[in-house]
Each structure stands twice: as structure tokens, then as C-alpha cells.
C-alpha positions in Angstrom: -69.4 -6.6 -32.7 -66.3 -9.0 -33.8 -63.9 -6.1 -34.0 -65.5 -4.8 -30.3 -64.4 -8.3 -28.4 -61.3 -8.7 -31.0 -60.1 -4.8 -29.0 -62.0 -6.0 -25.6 -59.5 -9.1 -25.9 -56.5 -6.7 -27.1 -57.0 -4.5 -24.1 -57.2 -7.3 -21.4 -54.4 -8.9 -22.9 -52.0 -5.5 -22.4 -53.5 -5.5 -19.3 -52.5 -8.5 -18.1 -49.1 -7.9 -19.9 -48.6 -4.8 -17.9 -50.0 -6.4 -14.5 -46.9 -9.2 -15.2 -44.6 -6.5 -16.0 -45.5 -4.6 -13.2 -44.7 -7.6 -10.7 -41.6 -8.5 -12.8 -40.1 -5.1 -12.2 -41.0 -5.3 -8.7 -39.4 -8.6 -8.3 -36.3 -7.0 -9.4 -36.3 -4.1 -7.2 -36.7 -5.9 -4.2 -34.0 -8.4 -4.9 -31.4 -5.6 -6.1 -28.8 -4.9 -3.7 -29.2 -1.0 -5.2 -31.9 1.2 -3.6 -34.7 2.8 -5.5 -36.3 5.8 -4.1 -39.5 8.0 -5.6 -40.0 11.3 -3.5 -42.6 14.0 -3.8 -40.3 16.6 -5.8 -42.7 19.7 -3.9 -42.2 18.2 -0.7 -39.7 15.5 -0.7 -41.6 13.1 1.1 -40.6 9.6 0.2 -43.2 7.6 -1.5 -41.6 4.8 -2.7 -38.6 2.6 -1.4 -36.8 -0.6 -2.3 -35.7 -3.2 0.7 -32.3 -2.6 0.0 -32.9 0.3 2.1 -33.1 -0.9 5.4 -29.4 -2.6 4.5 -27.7 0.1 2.7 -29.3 2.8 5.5 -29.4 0.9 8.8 -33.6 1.8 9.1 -36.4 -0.2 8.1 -38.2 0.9 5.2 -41.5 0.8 6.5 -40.6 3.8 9.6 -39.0 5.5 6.9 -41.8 6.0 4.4 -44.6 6.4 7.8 -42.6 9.1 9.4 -39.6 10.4 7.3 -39.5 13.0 4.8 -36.4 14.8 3.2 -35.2 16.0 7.0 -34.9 12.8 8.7 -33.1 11.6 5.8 -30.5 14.7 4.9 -29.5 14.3 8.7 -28.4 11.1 7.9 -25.6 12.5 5.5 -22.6 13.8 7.0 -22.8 17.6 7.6 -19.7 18.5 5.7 -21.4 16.9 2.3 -24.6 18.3 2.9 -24.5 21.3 1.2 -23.1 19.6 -1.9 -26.3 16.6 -1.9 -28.7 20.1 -1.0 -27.3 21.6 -4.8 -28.0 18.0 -6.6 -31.4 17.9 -5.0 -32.4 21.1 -6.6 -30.6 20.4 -9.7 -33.2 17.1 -10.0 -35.6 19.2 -8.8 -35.3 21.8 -11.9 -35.1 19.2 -14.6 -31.4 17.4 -14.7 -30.1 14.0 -14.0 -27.3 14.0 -11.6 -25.2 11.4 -10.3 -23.0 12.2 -7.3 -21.5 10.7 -4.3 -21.5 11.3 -0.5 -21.2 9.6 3.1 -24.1 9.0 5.6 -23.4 8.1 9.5 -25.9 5.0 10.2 -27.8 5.9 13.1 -28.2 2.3 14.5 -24.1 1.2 14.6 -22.4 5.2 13.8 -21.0 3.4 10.7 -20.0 5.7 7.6 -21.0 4.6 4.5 -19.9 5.9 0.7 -23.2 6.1 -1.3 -23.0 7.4 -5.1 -26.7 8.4 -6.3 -28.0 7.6 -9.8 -31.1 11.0 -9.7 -33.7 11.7 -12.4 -36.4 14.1 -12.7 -40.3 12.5 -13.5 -42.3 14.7 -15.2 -46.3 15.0 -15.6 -48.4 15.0 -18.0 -48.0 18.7 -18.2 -43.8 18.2 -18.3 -43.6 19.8 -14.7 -41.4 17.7 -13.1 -43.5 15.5 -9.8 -41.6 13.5 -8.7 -37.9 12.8 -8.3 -36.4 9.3 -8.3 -32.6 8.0 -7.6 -31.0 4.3 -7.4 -28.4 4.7 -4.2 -25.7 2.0 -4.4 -23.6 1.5 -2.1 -19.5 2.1 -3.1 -17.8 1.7 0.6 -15.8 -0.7 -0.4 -15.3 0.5 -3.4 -14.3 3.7 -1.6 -11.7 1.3 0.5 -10.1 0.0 -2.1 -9.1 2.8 -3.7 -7.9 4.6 -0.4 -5.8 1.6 -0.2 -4.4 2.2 -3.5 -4.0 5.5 -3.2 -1.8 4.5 0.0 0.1 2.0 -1.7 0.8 4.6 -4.9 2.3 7.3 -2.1 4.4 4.6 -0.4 5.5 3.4 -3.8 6.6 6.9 -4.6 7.9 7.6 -1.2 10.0 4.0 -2.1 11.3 5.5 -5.4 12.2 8.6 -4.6 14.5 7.5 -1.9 16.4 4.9 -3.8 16.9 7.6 -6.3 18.1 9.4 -3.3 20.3 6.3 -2.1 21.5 5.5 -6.1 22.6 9.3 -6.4 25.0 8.9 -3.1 26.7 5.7 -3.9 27.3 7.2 -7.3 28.6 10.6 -6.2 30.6 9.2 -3.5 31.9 6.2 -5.6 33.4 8.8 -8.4 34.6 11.4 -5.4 36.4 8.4 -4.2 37.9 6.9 -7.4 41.3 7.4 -8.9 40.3 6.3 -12.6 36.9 6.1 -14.4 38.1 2.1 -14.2 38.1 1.8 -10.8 35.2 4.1 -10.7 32.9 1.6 -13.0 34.1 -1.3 -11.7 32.9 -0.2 -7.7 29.9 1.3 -9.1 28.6 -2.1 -10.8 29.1 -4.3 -7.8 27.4 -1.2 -5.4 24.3 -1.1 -7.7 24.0 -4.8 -7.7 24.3 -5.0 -3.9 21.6 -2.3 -4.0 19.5 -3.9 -6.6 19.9 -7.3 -4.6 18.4 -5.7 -1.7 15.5 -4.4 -3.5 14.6 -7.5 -5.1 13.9 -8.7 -1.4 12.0 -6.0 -0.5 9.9 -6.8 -3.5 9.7 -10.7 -2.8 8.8 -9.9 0.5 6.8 -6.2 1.2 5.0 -7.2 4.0 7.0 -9.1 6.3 10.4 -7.4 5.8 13.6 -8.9 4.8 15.8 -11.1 7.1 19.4 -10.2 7.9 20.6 -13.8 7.1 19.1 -13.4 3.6 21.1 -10.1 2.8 24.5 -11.4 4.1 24.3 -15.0 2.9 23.2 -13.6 -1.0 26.0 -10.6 -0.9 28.9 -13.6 0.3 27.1 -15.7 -2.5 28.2 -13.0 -4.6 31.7 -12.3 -3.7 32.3 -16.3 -4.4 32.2 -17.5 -0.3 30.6 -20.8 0.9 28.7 -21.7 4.0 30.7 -24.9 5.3 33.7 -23.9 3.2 35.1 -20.4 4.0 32.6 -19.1 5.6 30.2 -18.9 8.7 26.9 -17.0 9.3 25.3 -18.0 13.0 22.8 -15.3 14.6 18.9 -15.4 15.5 16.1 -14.6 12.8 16.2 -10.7 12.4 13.4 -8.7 10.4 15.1 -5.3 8.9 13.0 -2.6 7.8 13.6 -1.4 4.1 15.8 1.6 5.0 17.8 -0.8 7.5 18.4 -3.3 4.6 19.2 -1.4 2.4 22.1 -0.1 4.5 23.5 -3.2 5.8 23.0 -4.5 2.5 26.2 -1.8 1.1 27.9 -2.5 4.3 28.0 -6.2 4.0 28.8 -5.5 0.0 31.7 -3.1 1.2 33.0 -6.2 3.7 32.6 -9.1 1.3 34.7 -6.6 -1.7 37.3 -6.1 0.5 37.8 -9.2 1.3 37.8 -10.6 -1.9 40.3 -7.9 -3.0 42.7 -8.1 0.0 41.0 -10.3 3.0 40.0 -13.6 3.3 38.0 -14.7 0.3 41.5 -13.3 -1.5 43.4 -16.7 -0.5 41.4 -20.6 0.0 42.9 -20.4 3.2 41.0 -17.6 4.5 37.8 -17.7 6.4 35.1 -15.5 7.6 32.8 -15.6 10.7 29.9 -13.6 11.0 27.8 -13.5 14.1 25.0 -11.3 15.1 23.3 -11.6 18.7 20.8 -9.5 20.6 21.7 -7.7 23.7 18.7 -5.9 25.5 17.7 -3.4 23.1 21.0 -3.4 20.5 21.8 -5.8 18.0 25.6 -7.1 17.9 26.9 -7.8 14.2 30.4 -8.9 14.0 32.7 -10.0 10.9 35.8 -11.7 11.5 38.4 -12.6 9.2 41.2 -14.8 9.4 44.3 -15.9 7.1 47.6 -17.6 6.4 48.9 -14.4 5.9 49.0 -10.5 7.5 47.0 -8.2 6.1 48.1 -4.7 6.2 45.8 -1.5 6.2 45.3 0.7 3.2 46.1 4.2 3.9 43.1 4.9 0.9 40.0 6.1 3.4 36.9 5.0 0.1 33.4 4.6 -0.3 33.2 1.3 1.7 35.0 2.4 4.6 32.8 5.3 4.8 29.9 3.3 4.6 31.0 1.3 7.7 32.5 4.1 9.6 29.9 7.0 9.1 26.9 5.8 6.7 26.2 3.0 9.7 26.1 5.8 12.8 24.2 8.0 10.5 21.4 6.0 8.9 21.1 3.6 12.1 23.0 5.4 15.1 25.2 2.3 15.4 28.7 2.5 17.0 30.8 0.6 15.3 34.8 -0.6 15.4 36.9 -1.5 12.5 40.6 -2.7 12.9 42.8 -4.5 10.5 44.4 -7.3 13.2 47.3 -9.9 12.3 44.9 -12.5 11.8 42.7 -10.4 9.4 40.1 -7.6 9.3 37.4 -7.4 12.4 34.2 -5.4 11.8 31.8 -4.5 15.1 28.6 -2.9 15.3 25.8 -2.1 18.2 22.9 -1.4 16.1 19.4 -0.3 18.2 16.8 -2.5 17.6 14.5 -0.1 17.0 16.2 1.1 14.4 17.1 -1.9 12.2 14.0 -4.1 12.8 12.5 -6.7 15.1 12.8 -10.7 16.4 
């Protein structure tokens, strides 16, 4: 009789275990942001799901499990996945787990969500599977993220492959227009650290573009000129896009090297003004050097002057004007807006 109420008490204990269990577990799923689902595996009528539904799926639970089956919800999914969720369904249905991933259109708002599916067979006590069960979570965000990422990494290669591009120009045309591997090295160092100035900005600043008083003061900080001293930069703030940076960047590099080698910053007496003003839809840049002495034109047509001269019109459509005066070398451009940036 002793052992009888010793089991008696055994089996109401692991009843009442499994009654607390029972509510645990369903404490859990109805917190969980993820949805479980139980469906009839014959008919795929849903017999069980979690709250989470209602958020994930845009309709209540409740009119889901009175009138839905399989139908109402396989419209849901967008019809060019359908075919792939139709193959996991059967795969559950014949015995595997399967996790896969696929977009629905929420019929209250027309919003498309990214769902991946966690799907399991349950089995019988015969092993034929009954039912088939599945935790949906939703990855939209997720799915965002790495869309942007994916965006930035093409932009980021789009980036390097054209200052490969850019870097294989300078040094073609620097060694094309050199007459010793001297003069050569010497142009290419300070035309890849004009470059590499450039994109250092870009990189400092990738979202709001770099400003055209940054580029010209840093490449005259370079060449050893001083606002207040020998030089000075007036003009209103001006955004550049990458590719128009890049090229005024050389252009201003090409200006300031000149003048350090036979302009302006080659004597403390000589100054530079540079100026920039809008017009309508053209930006006016202008560089203006002046001296104690003449400076007389080299017959030697290099890199830099083809940078000013035909790299500008090409890469902006600018019109430009260069001419060596008595007071010292004058630079012009009429840039398009468009093409170089924006107030």
C-alpha cells in the first residue's frame, strides 16, 4: 500500500512538473519576438501559433488559425519565391529539417518583409511524420544591412579601380613627359602625394564631399605658401564631388609646383591670389601670380600643363585660359556646377 501512494505521489509530482513546464514554455513562446507555427502536415491547416505572428505577418493570430490554412498563407509570400517555400514544404513534409528564407507582402500596409524559417518534421507514434512545425524570424533588417554593405563594397571597388585608373595616367604621362628618370621621380612623388592628399579627404569626409578651400589651402601648405604672407584664398564654400576633387586637386598641385619652381612662391617677394566665385550655373576659379621679377614661358609643354589645358576640359568641360603675363602667371577656369559640386 506504501509503495502504491509513494508512485501515486511520484506520478502527481511529474504531473505537476510537466503542468509548470508546459506554462513555462508557453510563457516563452508568447514573449519571443520569433514565430512558432504547428500545421497539420496532411492538410496544412495551422494548429498552433505564437503572438509574434500578428507582428511579424501584419494578421491577428486568432483569424488566422479560424479561417486560414496553407493557401491563405502561401499567398502571402511573394510569387517569385513561391515555388522555392512550395519544395521546402514537401521536403518537411517527407522527413527533413530545412531552413530557408523568403519575402511575404503584408496585406494590411503592402510592406515586404525578409523571413528565414527554422522547419522540422513531428512524427507519431508510428514515425509517420503529423505534423510539421517551423520558428519564422524575421531578418528585414538584417536583409538591409547587408544590401547596404553590399552597396558600399561596389562603391568601394568602383573607388579603387578608378584611382588605379587615375594613378596609371599620372604615371604614364609623368615618364612620357620626363627628360631623366630624376626629373621623372621627383614629379611623380609630389603628383602621388597631391593625389593621396586628396584621398585622405575623401576618406575624412565620404558623405558630405570635400570643400574646394580644403584642397587648395593643404596643396599651397605643401609647396611652403602662407595665408596672410604670400598668399590669398577668398571664394564661397564649394562641395566637389570625388572625381572633381580629385582633378582640381593635380591642377592646383601642377599651379603651386610651378610656382615654386619658377613663379611666385620661387622669390619672398612673390604672391599669389586665388579667387573662386559663382556665376549662374559656372564656377569661376582664378590664380594670379605676381613678382619683382618677369617670368618668362617655358617652351617644355609637361604633365602639368596638360592637366590644366586638357585634363580640366575633359574630366569637367571647363574652359580655361593660361598666360604667362609681366607680372606673373594667370590661370582661369569656367567650371559647370554640375559638374564639380554644389553650394
Amino acid at each position: 500500500m506504501a509503495e502504491v501512494k509513494t508512485a501515486m505521489r511520484e506520478h502527481a509530482r511529474a504531473e505537476a512538473q510537466l503542468i509548470k513546464s508546459q506554462a513555462s514554455l508557453q510563457e516563452i513562446s508568447e514573449a519571443a519576438s520569433d514565430v512558432l507555427w504547428i500545421c497539420n502536415a496532411e492538410t496544412l491547416q495551422w494548429e498552433y501559433l505564437t503572438p509574434a505572428f500578428d507582428a511579424i505577418y501584419g494578421i491577428s493570430r486568432e483569424k488566422a488559425l479560424a479561417s486560414g490554412n496553407f493557401a491563405s498563407w502561401i499567398d502571402l509570400v511573394l510569387p517569385e519565391d513561391r515555388e522555392r517555400v512550395l519544395v521546402q514544404i514537401q521536403r518537411i513534409r517527407d522527413g527533413e529539417r530545412v531552413t530557408f528564407e523568403y519575402r511575404i507582402c503584408r496585406p494590411a500596409d503592402n510592406e515586404i518583409r525578409w523571413l528565414r524559417d527554422a522547419d522540422f518534421p513531428m512524427r507519431d507514434e508510428a514515425g509517420k511524420v503529423a505534423h510539421i512545425g517551423g520558428v519564422g524570424q524575421d531578418i528585414t533588417r538584417q536583409k538591409e544591412f547587408e544590401e547596404q554593405q553590399q552597396a558600399r563594397f561596389a562603391e568601394l571597388q568602383h573607388h579603387v579601380r578608378n584611382t588605379l585608373a587615375v594613378i596609371r595616367s599620372i604615371v604614364r604621362r609623368t615618364m612620357e613627359k620626363s627628360e631623366s628618370l630624376d626629373e621623372a621621380a621627383a614629379h611623380l612623388e609630389g603628383r602621388i602625394n597631391a593625389f593621396a592628399r586628396v584621398q585622405a579627404a575623401i576618406a575624412r569626409y565620404p558623405s558630405i564631399g570635400i570643400n574646394l578651400a580644403l584642397i587648395v589651402a593643404e596643396e599651397l601648405r605643401a609647396a611652403g605658401a602662407r595665408e596672410g604672407e604670400n598668399l590669398t584664398i577668398e571664394g564661397p564654400p564649394l562641395v566637389l564631388t570625388p572625381k572633381a576633387a580629385e582633378t582640381m586637386g593635380l591642377a592646383i598641385h601642377e599651379l603651386a609646383t610651378n610656382a615654386l619652381k619658377y613663379g611666385a612662391l620661387s622669390s619672398r617677394a612673390g604672391r599669389i591670389r586665388i579667387e573662386w566665385w559663382l556665376d549662374e550655373d559656372l564656377v569661376h576659379f582664378a590664380w594670379i601670380e605676381s613678382g619683382p621679377h618677369d617670368i618668362k614661358p617655358t617652351e617644355r609643354r609637361g604633365f602639368g600643363l596638360e592637366v590644366l589645358e586638357r585634363t580640366l576640359p575633359y574630366k569637367l568641360g571647363a574652359s580655361v585660359d593660361l598666360r604667362i603675363a609681366p607680372s606673373g602667371l594667370i590661370f582661369t577656369a569656367a567650371i559647370p556646377l554640375d559638374a564639380i559640386g554644389s553650394q
